[in-house]
MIPA-514763 format. One record per residue: residue in one letter; z, y, x of N, C-alpha, C in turn. Coordinates in Angstrom, 2 decimals, m for minus. Layout:
N
aa->A	n.up->Z	n.north->Y	n.east->X	ca.up->Z	ca.north->Y	ca.east->X	c.up->Z	c.north->Y	c.east->X .
...
END
This chain:
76
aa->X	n.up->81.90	n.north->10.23	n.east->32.78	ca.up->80.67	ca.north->10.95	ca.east->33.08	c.up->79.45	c.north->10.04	c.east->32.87 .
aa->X	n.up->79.53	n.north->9.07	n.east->33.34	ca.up->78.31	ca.north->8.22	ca.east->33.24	c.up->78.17	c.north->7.37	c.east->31.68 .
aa->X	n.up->79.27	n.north->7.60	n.east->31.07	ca.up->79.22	ca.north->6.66	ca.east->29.38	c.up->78.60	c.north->8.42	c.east->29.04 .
aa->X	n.up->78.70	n.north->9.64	n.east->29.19	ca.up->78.10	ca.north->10.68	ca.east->28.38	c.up->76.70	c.north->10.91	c.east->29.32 .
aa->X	n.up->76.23	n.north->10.41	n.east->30.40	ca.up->74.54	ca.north->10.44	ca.east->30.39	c.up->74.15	c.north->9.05	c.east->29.63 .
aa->X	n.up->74.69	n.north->8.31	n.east->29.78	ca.up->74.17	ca.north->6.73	ca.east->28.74	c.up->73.95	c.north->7.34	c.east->27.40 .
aa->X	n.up->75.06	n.north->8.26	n.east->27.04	ca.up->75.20	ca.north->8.63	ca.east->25.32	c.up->73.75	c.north->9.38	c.east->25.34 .
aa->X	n.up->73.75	n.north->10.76	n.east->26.32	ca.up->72.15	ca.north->11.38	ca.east->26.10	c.up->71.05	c.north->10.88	c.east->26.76 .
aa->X	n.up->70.87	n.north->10.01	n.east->27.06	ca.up->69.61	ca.north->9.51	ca.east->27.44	c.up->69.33	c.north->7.96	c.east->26.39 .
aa->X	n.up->70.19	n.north->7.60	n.east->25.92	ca.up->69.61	ca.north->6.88	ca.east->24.40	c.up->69.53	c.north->7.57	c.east->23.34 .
aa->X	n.up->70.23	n.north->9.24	n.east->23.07	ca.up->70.15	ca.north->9.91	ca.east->22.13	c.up->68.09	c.north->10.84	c.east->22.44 .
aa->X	n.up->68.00	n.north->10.63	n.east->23.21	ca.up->66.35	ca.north->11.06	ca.east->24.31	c.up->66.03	c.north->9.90	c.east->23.67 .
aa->X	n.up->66.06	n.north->8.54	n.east->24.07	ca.up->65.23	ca.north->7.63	ca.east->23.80	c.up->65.05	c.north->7.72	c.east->22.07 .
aa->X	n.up->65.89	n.north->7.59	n.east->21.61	ca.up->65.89	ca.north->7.38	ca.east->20.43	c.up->64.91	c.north->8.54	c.east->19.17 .
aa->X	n.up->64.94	n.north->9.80	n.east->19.78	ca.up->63.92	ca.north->10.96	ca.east->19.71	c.up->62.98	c.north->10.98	c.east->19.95 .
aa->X	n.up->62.70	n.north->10.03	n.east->20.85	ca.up->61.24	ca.north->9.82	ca.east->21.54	c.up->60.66	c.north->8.61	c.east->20.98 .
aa->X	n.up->61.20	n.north->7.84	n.east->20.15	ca.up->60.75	ca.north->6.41	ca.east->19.80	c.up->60.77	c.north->6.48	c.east->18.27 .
aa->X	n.up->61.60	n.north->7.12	n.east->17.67	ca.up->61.81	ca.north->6.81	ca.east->16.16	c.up->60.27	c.north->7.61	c.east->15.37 .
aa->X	n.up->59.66	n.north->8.76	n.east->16.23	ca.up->58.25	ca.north->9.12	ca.east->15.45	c.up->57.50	c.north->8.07	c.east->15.51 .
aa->X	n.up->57.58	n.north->7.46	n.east->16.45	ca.up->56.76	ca.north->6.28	ca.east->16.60	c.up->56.43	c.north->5.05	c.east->15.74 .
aa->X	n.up->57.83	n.north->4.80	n.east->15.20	ca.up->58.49	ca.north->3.82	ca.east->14.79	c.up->58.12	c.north->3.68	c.east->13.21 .
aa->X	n.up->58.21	n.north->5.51	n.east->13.00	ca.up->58.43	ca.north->6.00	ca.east->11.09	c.up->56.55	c.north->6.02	c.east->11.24 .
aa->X	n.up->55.87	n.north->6.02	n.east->12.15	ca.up->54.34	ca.north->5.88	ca.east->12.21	c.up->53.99	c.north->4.31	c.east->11.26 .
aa->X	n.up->54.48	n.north->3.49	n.east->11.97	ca.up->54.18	ca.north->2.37	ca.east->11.66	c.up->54.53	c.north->1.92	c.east->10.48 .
aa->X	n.up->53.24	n.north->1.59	n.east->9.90	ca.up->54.20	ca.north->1.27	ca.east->8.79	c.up->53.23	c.north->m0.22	c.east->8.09 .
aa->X	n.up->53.28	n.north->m0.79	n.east->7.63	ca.up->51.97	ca.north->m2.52	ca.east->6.75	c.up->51.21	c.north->m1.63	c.east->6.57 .
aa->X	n.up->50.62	n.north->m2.42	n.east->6.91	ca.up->48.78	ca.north->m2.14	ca.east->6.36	c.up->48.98	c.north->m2.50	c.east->4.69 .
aa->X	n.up->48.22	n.north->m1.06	n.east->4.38	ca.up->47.83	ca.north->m0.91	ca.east->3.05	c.up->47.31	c.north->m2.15	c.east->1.84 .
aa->X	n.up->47.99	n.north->m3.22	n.east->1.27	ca.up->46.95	ca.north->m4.55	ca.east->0.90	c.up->45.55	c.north->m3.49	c.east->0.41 .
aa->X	n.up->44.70	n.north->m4.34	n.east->0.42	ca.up->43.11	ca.north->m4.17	ca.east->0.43	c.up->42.90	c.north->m4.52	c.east->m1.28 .
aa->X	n.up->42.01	n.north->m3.55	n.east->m1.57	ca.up->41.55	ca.north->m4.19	ca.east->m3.00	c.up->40.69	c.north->m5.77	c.east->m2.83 .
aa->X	n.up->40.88	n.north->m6.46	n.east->m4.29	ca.up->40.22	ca.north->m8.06	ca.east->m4.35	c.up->38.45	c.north->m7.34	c.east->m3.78 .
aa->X	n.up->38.20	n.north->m8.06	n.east->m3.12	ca.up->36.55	ca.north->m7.97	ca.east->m3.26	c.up->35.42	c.north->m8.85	c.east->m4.37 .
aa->X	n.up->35.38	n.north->m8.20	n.east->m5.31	ca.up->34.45	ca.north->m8.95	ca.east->m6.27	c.up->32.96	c.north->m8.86	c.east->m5.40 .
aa->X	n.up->32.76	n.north->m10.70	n.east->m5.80	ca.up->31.17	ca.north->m11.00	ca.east->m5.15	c.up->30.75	c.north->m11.30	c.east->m6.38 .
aa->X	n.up->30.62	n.north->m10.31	n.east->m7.24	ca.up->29.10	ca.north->m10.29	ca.east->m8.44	c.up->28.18	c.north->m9.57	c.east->m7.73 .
aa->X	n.up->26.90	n.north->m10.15	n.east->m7.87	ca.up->25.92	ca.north->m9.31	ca.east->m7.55	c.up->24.91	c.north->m9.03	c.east->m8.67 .
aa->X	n.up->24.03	n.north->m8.86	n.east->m8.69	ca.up->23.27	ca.north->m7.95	ca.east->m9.49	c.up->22.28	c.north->m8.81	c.east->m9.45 .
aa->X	n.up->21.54	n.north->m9.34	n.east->m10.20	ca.up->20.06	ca.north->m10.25	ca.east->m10.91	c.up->19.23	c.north->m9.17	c.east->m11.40 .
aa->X	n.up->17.70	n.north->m9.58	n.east->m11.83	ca.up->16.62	ca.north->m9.11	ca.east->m12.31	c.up->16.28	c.north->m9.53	c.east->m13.78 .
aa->X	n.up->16.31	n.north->m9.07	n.east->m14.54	ca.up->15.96	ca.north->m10.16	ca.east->m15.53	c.up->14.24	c.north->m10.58	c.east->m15.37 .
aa->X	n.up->13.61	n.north->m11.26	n.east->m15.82	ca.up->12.42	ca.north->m11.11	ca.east->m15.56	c.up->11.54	c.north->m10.56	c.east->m16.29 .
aa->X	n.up->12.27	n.north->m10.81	n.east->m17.49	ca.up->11.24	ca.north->m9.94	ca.east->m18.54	c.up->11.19	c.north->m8.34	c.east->m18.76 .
aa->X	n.up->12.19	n.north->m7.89	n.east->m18.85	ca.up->12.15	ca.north->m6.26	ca.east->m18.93	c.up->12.42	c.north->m5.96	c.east->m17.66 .
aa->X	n.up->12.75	n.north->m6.16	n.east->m16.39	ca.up->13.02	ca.north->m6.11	ca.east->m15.03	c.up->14.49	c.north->m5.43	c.east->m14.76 .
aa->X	n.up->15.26	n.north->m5.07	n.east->m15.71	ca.up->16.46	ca.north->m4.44	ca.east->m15.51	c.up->17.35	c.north->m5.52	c.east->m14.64 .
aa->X	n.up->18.14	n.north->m4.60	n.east->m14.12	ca.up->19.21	ca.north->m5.50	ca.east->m12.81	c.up->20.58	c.north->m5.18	c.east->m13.64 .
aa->X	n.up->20.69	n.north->m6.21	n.east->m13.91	ca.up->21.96	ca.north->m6.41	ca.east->m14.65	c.up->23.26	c.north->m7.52	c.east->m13.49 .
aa->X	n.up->24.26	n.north->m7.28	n.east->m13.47	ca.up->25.87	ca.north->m7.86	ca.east->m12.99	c.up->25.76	c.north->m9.22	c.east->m13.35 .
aa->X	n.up->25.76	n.north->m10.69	n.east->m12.76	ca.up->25.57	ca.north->m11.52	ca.east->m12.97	c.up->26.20	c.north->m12.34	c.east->m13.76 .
aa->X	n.up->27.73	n.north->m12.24	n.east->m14.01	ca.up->28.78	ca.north->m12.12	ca.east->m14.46	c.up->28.29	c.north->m12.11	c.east->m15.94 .
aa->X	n.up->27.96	n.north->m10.46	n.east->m16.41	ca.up->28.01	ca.north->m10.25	ca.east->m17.62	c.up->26.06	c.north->m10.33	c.east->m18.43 .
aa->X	n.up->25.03	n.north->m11.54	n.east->m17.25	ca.up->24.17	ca.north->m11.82	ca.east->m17.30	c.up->23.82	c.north->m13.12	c.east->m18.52 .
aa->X	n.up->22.90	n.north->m12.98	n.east->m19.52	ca.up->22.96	ca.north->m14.40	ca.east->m20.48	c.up->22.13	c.north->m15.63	c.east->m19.23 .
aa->X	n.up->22.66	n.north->m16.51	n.east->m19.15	ca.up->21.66	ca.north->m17.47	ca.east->m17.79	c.up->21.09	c.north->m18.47	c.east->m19.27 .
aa->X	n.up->19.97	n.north->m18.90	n.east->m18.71	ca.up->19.13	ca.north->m19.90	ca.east->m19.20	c.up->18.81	c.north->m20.61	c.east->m17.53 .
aa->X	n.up->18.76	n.north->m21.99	n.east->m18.03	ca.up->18.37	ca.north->m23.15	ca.east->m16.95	c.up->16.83	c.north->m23.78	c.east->m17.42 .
aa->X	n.up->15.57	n.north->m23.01	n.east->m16.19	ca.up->14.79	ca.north->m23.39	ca.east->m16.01	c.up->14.41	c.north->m24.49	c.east->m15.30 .
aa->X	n.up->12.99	n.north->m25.42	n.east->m14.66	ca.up->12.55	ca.north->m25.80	ca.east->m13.98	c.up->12.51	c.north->m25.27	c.east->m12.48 .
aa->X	n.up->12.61	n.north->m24.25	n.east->m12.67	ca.up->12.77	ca.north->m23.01	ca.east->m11.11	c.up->14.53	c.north->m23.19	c.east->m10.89 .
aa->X	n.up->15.08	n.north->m23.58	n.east->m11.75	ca.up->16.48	ca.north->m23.05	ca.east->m11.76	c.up->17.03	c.north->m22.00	c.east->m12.65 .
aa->X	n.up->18.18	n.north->m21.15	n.east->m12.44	ca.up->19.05	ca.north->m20.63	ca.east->m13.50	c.up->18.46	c.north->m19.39	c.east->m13.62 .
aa->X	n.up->18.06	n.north->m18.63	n.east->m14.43	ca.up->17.89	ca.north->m17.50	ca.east->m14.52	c.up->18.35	c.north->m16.42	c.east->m15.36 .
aa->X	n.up->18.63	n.north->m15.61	n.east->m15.77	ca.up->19.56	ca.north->m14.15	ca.east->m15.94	c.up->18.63	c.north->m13.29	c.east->m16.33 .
aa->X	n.up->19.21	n.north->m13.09	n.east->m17.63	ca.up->18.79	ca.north->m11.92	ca.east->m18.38	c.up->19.57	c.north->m11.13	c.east->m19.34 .
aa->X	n.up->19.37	n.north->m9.63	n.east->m19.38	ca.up->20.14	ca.north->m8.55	ca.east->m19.93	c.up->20.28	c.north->m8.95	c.east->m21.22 .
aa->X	n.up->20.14	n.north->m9.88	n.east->m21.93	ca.up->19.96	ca.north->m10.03	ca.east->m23.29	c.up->19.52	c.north->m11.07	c.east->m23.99 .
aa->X	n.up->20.19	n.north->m12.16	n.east->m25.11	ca.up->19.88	ca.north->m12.84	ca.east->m25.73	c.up->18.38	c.north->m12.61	c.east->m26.27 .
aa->X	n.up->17.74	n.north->m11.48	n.east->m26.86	ca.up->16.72	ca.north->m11.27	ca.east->m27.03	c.up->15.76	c.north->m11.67	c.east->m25.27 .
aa->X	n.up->15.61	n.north->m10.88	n.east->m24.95	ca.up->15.19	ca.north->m11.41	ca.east->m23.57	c.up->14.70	c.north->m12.63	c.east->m23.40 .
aa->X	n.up->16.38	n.north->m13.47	n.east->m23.39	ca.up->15.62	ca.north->m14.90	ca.east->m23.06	c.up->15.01	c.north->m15.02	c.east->m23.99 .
aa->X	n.up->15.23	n.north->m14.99	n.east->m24.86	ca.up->14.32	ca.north->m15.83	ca.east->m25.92	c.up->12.86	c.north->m15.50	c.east->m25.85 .
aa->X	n.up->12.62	n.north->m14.09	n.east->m25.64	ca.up->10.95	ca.north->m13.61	ca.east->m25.43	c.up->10.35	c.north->m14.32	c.east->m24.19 .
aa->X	n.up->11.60	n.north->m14.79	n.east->m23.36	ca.up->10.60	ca.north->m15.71	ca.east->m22.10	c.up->10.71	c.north->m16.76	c.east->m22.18 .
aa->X	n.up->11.83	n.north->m17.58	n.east->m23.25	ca.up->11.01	ca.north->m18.95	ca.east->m23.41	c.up->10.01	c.north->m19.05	c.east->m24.47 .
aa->X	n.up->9.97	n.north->m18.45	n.east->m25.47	ca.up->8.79	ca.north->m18.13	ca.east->m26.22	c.up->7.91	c.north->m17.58	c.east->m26.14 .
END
């Protein structure tokens, strides 16, 4: 008698725990976080991805522009 309430009261537990259980599940991996950000050029003012930015190295420092043409109209 008492091995068949042991049998239904873990067959209870086990009903009561396994939704729980099939809940859980890893965390989803996360997409990479790309840190490009976005520059100005200075000459035509477009905000271009820094990444895919032409840089020229000024006296101010590095600067970014949408276009080989570009720089060239601001160092000339």
């Amino acid at each position: 008698m008492r091995l068949a309430l042991f049998a239904v009261w873990m067959v209870m537990a086990l009903v009561a725990i396994l939704p729980i259980l099939r809940g859980r599940s890893l965390p989803s991996p996360k997409p990479p976080v790309t840190t490009d950000e976005l520059v100005k050029d200075p000459v035509c003012q477009t905000y271009i991805v820094r990444s895919r930015a032409v840089s020229r190295q000024t006296a101010a420092g590095p600067r970014y522009f949408c276009s080989p043409d570009c720089a060239s109209r601001f160092a000339g």
